[in-house]
PQR file of N, CA, C, O and H, with PARSE charges and radii, in Angstrom:
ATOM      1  N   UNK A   1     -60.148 -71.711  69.674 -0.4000 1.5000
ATOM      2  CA  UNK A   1     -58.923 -71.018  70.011 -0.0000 2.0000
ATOM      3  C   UNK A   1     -59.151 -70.020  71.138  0.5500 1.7000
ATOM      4  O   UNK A   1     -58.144 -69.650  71.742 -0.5500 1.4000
ATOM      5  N   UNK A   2     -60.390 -69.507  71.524 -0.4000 1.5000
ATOM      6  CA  UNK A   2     -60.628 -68.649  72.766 -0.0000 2.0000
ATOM      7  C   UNK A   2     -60.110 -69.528  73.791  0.5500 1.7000
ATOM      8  O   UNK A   2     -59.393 -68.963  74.617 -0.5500 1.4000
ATOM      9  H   UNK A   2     -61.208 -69.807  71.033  0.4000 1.0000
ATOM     10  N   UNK A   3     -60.261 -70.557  73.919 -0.4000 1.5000
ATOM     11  CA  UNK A   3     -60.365 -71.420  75.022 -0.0000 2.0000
ATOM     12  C   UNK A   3     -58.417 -71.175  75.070  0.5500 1.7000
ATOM     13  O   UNK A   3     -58.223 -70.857  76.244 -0.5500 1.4000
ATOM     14  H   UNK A   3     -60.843 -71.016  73.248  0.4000 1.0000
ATOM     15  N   UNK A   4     -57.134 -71.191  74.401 -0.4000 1.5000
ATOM     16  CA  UNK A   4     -56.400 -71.252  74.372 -0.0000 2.0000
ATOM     17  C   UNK A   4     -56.158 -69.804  74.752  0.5500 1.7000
ATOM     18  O   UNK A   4     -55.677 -69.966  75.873 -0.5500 1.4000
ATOM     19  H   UNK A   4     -57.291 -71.449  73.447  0.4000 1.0000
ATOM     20  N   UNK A   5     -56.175 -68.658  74.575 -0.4000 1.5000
ATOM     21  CA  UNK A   5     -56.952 -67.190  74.247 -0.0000 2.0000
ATOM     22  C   UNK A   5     -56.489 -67.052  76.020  0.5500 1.7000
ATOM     23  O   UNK A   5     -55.531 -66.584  76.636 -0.5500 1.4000
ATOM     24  H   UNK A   5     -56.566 -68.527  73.664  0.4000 1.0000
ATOM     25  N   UNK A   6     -57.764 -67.745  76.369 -0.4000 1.5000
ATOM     26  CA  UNK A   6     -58.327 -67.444  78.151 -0.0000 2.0000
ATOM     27  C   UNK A   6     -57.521 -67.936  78.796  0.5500 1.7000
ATOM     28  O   UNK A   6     -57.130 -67.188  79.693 -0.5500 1.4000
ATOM     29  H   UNK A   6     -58.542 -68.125  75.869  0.4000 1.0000
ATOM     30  N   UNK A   7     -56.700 -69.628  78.750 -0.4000 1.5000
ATOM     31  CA  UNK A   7     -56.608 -70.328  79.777 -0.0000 2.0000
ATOM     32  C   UNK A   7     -54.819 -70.470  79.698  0.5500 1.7000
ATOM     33  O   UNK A   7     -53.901 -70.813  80.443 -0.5500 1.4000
ATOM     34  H   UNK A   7     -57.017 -70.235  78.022  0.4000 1.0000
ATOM     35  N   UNK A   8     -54.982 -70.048  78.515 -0.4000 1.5000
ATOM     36  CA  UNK A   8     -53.252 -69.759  78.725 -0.0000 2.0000
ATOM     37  C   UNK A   8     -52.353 -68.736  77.980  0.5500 1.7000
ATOM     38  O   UNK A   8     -51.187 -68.834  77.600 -0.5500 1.4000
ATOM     39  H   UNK A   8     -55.728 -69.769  77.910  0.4000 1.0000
ATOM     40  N   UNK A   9     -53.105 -67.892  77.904 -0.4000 1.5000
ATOM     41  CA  UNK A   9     -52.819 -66.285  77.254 -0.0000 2.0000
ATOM     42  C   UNK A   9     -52.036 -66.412  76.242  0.5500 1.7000
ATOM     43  O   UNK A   9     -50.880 -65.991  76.281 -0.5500 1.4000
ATOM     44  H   UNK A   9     -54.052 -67.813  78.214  0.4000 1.0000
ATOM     45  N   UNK A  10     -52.627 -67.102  75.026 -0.4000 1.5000
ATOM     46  CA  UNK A  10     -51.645 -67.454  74.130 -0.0000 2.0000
ATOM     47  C   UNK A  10     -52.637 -66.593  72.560  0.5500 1.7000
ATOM     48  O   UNK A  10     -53.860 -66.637  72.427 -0.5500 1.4000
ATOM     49  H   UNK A  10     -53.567 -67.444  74.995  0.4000 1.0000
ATOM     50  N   UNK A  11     -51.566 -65.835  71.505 -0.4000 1.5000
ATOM     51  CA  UNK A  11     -52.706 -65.570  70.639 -0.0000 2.0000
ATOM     52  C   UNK A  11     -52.733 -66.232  69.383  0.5500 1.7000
ATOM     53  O   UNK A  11     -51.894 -67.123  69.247 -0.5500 1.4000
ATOM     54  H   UNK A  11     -50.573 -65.799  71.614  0.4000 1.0000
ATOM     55  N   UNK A  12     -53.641 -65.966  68.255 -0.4000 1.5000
ATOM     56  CA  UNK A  12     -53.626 -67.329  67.351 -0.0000 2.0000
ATOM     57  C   UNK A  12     -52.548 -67.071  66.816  0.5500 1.7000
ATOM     58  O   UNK A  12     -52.205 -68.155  66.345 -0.5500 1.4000
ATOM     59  H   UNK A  12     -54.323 -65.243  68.365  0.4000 1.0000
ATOM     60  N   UNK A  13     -51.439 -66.010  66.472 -0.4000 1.5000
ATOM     61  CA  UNK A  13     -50.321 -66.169  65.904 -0.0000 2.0000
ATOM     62  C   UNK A  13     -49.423 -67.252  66.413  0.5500 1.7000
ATOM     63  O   UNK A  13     -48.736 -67.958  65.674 -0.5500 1.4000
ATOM     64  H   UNK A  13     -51.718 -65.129  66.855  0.4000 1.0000
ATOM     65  N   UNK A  14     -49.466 -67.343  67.724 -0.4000 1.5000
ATOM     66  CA  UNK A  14     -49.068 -68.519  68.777 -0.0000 2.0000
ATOM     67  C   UNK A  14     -49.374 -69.673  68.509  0.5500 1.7000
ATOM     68  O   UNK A  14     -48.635 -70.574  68.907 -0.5500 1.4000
ATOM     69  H   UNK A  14     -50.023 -66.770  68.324  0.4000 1.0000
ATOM     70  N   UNK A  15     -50.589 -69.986  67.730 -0.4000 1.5000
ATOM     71  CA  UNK A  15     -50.979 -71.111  67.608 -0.0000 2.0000
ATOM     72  C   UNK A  15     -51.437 -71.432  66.220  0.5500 1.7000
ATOM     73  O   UNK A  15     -52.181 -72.324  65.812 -0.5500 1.4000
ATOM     74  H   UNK A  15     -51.188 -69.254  67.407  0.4000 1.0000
ATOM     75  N   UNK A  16     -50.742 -70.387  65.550 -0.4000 1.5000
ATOM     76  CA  UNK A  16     -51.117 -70.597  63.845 -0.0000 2.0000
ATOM     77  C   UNK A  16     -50.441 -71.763  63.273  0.5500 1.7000
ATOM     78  O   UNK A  16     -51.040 -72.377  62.390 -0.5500 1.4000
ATOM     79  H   UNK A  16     -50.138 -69.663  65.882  0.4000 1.0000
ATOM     80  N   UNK A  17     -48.939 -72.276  63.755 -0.4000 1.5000
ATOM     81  CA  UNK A  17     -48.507 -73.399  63.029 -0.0000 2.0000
ATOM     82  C   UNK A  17     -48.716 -74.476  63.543  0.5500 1.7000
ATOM     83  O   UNK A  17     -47.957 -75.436  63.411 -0.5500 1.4000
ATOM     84  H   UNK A  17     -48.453 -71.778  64.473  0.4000 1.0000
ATOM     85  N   UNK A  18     -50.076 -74.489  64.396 -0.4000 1.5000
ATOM     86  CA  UNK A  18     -50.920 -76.267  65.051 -0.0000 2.0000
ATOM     87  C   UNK A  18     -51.316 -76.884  63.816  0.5500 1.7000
ATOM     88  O   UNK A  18     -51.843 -76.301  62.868 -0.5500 1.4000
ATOM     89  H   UNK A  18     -50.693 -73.709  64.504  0.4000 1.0000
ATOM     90  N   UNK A  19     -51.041 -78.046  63.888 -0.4000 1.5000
ATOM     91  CA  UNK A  19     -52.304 -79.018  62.907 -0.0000 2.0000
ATOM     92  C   UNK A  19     -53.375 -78.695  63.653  0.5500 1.7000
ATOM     93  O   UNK A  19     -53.270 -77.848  64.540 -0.5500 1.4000
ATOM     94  H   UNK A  19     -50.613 -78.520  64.658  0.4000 1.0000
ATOM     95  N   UNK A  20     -54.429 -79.263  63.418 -0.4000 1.5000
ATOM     96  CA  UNK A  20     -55.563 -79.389  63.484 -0.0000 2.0000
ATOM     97  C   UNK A  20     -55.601 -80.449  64.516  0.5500 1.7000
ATOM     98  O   UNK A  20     -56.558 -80.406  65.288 -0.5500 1.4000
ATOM     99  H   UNK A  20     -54.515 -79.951  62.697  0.4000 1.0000
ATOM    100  N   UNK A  21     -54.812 -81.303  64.651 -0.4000 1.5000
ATOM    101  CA  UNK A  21     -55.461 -82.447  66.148 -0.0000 2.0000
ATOM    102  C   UNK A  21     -54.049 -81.924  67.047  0.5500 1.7000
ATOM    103  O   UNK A  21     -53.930 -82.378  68.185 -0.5500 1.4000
ATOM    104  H   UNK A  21     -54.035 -81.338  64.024  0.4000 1.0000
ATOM    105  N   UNK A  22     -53.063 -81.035  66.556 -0.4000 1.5000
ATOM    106  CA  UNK A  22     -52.651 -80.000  67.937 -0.0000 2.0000
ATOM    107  C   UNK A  22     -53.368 -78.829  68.746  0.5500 1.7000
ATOM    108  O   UNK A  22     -53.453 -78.390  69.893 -0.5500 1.4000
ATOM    109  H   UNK A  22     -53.159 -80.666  65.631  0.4000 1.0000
ATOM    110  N   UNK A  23     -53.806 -78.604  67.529 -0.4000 1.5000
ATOM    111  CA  UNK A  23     -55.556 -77.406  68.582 -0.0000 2.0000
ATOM    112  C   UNK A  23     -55.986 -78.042  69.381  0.5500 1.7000
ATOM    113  O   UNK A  23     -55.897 -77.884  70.598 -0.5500 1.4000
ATOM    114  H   UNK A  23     -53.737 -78.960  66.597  0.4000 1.0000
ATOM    115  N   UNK A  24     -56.662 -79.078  68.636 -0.4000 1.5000
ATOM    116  CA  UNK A  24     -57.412 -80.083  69.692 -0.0000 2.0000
ATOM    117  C   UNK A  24     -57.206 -80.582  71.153  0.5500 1.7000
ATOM    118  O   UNK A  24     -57.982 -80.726  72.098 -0.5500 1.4000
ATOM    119  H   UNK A  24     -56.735 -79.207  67.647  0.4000 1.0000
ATOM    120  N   UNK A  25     -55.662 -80.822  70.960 -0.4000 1.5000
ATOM    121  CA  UNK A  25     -54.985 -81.644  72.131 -0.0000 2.0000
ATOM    122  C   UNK A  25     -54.763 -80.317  72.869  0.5500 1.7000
ATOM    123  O   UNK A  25     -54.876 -80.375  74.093 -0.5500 1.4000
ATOM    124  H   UNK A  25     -55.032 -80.705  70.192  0.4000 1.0000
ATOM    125  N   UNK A  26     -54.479 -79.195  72.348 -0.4000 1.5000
ATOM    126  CA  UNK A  26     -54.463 -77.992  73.579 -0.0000 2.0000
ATOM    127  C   UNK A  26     -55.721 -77.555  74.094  0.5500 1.7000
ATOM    128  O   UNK A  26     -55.899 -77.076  75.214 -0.5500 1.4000
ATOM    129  H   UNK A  26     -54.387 -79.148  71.353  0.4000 1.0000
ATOM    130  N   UNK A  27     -56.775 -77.791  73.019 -0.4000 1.5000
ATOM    131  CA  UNK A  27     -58.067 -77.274  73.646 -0.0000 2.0000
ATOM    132  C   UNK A  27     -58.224 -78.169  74.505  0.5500 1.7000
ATOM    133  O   UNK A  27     -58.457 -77.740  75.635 -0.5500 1.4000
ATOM    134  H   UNK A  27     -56.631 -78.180  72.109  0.4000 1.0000
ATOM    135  N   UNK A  28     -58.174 -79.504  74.359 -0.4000 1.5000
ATOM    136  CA  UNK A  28     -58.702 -80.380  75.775 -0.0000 2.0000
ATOM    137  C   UNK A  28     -58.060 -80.265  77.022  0.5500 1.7000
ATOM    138  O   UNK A  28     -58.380 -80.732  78.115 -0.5500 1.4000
ATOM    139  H   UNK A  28     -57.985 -79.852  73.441  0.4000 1.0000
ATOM    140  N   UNK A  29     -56.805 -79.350  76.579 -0.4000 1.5000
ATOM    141  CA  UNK A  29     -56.136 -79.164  78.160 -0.0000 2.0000
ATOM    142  C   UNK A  29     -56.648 -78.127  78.471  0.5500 1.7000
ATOM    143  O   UNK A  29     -57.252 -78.099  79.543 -0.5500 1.4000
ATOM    144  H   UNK A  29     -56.546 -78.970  75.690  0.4000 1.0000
ATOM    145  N   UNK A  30     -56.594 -77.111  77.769 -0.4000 1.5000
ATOM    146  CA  UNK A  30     -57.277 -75.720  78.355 -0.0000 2.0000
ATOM    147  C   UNK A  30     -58.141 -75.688  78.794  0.5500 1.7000
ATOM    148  O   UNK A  30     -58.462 -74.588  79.244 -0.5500 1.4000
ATOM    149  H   UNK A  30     -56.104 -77.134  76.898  0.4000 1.0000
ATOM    150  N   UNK A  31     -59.218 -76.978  78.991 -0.4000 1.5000
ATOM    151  CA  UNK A  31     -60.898 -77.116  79.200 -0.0000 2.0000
ATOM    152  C   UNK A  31     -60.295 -77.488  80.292  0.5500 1.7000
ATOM    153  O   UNK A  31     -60.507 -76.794  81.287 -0.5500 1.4000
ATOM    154  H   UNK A  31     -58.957 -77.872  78.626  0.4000 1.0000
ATOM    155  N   UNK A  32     -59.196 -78.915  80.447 -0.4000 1.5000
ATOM    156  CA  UNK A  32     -58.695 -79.753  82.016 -0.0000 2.0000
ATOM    157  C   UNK A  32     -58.612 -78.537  82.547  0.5500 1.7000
ATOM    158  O   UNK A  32     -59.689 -78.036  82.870 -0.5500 1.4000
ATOM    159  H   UNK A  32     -59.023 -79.479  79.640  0.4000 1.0000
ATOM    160  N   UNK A  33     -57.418 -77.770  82.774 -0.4000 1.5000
ATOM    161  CA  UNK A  33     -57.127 -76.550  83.193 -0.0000 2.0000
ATOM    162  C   UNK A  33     -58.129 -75.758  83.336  0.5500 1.7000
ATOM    163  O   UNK A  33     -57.922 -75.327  84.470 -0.5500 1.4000
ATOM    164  H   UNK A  33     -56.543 -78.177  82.511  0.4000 1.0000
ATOM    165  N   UNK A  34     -59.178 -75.213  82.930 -0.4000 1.5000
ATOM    166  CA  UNK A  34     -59.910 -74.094  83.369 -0.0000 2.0000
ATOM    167  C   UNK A  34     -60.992 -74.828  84.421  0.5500 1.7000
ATOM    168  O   UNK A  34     -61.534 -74.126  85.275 -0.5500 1.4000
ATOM    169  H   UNK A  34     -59.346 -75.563  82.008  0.4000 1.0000
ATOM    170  N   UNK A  35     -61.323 -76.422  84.323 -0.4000 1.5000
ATOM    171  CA  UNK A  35     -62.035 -77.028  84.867 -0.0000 2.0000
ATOM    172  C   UNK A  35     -61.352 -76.887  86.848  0.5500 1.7000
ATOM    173  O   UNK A  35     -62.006 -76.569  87.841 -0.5500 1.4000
ATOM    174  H   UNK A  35     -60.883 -76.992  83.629  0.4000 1.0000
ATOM    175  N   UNK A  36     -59.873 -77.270  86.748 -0.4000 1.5000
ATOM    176  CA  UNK A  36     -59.129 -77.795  87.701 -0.0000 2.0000
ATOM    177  C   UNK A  36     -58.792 -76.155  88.356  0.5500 1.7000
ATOM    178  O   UNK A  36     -58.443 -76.065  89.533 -0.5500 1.4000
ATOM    179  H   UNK A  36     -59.342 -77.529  85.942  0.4000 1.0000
ATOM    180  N   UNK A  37     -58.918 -75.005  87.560 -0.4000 1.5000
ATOM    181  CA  UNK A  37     -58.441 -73.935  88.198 -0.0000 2.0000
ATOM    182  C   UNK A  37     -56.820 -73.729  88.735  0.5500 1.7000
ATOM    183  O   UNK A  37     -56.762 -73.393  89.918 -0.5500 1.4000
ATOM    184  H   UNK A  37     -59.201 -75.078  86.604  0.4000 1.0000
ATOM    185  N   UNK A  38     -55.744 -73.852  88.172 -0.4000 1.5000
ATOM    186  CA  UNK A  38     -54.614 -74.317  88.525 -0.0000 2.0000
ATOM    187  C   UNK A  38     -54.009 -72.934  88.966  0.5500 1.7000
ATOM    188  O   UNK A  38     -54.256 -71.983  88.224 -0.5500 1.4000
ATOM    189  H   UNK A  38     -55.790 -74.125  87.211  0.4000 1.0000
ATOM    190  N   UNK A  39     -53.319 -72.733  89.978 -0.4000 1.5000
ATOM    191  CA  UNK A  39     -52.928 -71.824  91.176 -0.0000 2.0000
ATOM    192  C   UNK A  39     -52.806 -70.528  90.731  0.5500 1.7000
ATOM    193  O   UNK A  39     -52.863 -70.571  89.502 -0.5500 1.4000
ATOM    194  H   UNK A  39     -53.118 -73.505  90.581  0.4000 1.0000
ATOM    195  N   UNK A  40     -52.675 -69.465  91.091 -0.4000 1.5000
ATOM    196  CA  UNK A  40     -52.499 -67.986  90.253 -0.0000 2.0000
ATOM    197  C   UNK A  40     -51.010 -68.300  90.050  0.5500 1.7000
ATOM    198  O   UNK A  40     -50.270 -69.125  90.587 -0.5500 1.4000
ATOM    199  H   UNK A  40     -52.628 -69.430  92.089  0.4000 1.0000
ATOM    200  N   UNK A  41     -50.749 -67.070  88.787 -0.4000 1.5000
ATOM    201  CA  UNK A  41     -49.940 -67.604  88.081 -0.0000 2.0000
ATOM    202  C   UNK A  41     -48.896 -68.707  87.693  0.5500 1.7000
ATOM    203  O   UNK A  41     -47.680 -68.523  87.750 -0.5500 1.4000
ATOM    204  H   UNK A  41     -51.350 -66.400  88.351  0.4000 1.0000
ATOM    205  N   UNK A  42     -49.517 -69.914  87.277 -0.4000 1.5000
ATOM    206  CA  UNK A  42     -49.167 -71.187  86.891 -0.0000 2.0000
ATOM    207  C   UNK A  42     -49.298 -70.936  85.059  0.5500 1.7000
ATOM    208  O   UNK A  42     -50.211 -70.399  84.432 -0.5500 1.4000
ATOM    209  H   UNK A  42     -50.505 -70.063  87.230  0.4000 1.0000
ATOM    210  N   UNK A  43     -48.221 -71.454  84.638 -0.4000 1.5000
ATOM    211  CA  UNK A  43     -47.713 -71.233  83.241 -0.0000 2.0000
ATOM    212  C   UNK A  43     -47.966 -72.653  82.585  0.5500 1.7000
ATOM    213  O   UNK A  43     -47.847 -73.752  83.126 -0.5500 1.4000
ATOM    214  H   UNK A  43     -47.479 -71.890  85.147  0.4000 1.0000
ATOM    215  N   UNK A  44     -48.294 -72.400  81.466 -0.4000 1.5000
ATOM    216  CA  UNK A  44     -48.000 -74.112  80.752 -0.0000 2.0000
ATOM    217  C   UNK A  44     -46.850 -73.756  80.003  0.5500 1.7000
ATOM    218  O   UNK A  44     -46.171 -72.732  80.081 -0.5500 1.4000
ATOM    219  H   UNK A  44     -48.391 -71.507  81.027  0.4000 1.0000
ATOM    220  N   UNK A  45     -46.688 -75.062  79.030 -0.4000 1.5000
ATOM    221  CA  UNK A  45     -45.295 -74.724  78.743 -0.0000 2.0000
ATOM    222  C   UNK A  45     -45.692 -73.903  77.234  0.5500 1.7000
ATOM    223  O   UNK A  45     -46.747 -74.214  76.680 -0.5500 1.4000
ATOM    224  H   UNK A  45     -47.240 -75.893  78.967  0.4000 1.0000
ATOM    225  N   UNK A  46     -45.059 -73.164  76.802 -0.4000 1.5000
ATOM    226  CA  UNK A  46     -44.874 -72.478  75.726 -0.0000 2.0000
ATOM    227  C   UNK A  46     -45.290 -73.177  73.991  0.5500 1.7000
ATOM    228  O   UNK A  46     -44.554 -74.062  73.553 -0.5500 1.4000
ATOM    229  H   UNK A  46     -44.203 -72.912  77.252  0.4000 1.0000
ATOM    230  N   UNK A  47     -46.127 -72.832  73.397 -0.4000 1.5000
ATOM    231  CA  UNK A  47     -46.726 -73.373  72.419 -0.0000 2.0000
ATOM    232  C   UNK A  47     -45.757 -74.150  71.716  0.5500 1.7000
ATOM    233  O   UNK A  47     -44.801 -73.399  71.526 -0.5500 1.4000
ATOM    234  H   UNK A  47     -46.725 -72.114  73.753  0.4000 1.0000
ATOM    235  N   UNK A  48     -45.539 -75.194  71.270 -0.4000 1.5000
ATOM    236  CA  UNK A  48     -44.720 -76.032  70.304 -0.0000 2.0000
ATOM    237  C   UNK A  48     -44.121 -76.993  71.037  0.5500 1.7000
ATOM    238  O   UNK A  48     -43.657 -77.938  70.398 -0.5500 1.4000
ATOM    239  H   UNK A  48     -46.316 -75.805  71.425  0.4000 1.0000
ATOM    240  N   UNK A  49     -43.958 -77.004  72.752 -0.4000 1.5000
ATOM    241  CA  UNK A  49     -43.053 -77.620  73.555 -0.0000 2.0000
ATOM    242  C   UNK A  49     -43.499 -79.081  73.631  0.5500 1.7000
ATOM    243  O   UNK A  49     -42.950 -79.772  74.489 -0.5500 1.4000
ATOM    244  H   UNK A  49     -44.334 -76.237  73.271  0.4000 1.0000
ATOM    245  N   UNK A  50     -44.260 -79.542  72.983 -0.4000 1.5000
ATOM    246  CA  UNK A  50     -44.973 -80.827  72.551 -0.0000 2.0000
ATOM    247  C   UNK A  50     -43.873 -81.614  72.011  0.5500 1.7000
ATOM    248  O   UNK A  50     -43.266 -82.633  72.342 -0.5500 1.4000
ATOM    249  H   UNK A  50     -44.706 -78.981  72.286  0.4000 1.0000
ATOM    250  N   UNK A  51     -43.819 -80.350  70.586 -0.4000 1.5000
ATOM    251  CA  UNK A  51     -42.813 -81.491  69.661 -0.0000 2.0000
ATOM    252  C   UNK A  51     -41.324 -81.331  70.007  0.5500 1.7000
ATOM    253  O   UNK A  51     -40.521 -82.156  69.571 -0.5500 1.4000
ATOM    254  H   UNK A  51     -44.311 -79.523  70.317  0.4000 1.0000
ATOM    255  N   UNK A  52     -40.873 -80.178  70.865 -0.4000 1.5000
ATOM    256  CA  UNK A  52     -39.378 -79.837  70.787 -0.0000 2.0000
ATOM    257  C   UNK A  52     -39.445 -80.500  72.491  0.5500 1.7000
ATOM    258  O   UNK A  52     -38.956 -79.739  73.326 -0.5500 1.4000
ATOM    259  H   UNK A  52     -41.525 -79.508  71.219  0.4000 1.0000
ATOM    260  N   UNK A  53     -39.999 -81.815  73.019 -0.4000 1.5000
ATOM    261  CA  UNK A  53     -39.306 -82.294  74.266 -0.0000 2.0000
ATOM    262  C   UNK A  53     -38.239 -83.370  73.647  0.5500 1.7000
ATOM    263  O   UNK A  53     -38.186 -83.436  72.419 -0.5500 1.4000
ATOM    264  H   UNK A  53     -40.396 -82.433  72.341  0.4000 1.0000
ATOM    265  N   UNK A  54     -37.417 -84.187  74.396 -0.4000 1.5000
ATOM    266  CA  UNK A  54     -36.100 -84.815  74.547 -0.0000 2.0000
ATOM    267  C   UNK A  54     -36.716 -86.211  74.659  0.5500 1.7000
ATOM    268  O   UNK A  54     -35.992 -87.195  74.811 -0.5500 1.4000
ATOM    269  H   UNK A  54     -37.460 -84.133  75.394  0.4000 1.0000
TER
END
């Protein structure tokens, strides 16, 4: 959850109602993302926006 913490300023209250392979799937972006360095202030989308797209 640091990795979520650092790369997209999110805190675990933010990320307390993940399953367990939703951590996951954010930690592997937060690793893409910290790897790729993505522009100063560039936002992801807001914790949960996974399950609430159209």
């Amino acid at each position: 959850m640091a990795d979520l913490a650092i790369v997209f300023h999110w805190t675990p209250t933010d990320c307390a109602d993940f399953s367990l392979r939703e951590l996951m799937e954010w930690r592997e972006r937060a690793r893409q993302r910290s790897m790729n360095e993505a522009p100063h202030g560039a936002q992801p989308p807001p914790p949960g926006a996974a399950r609430r797209r159209r």
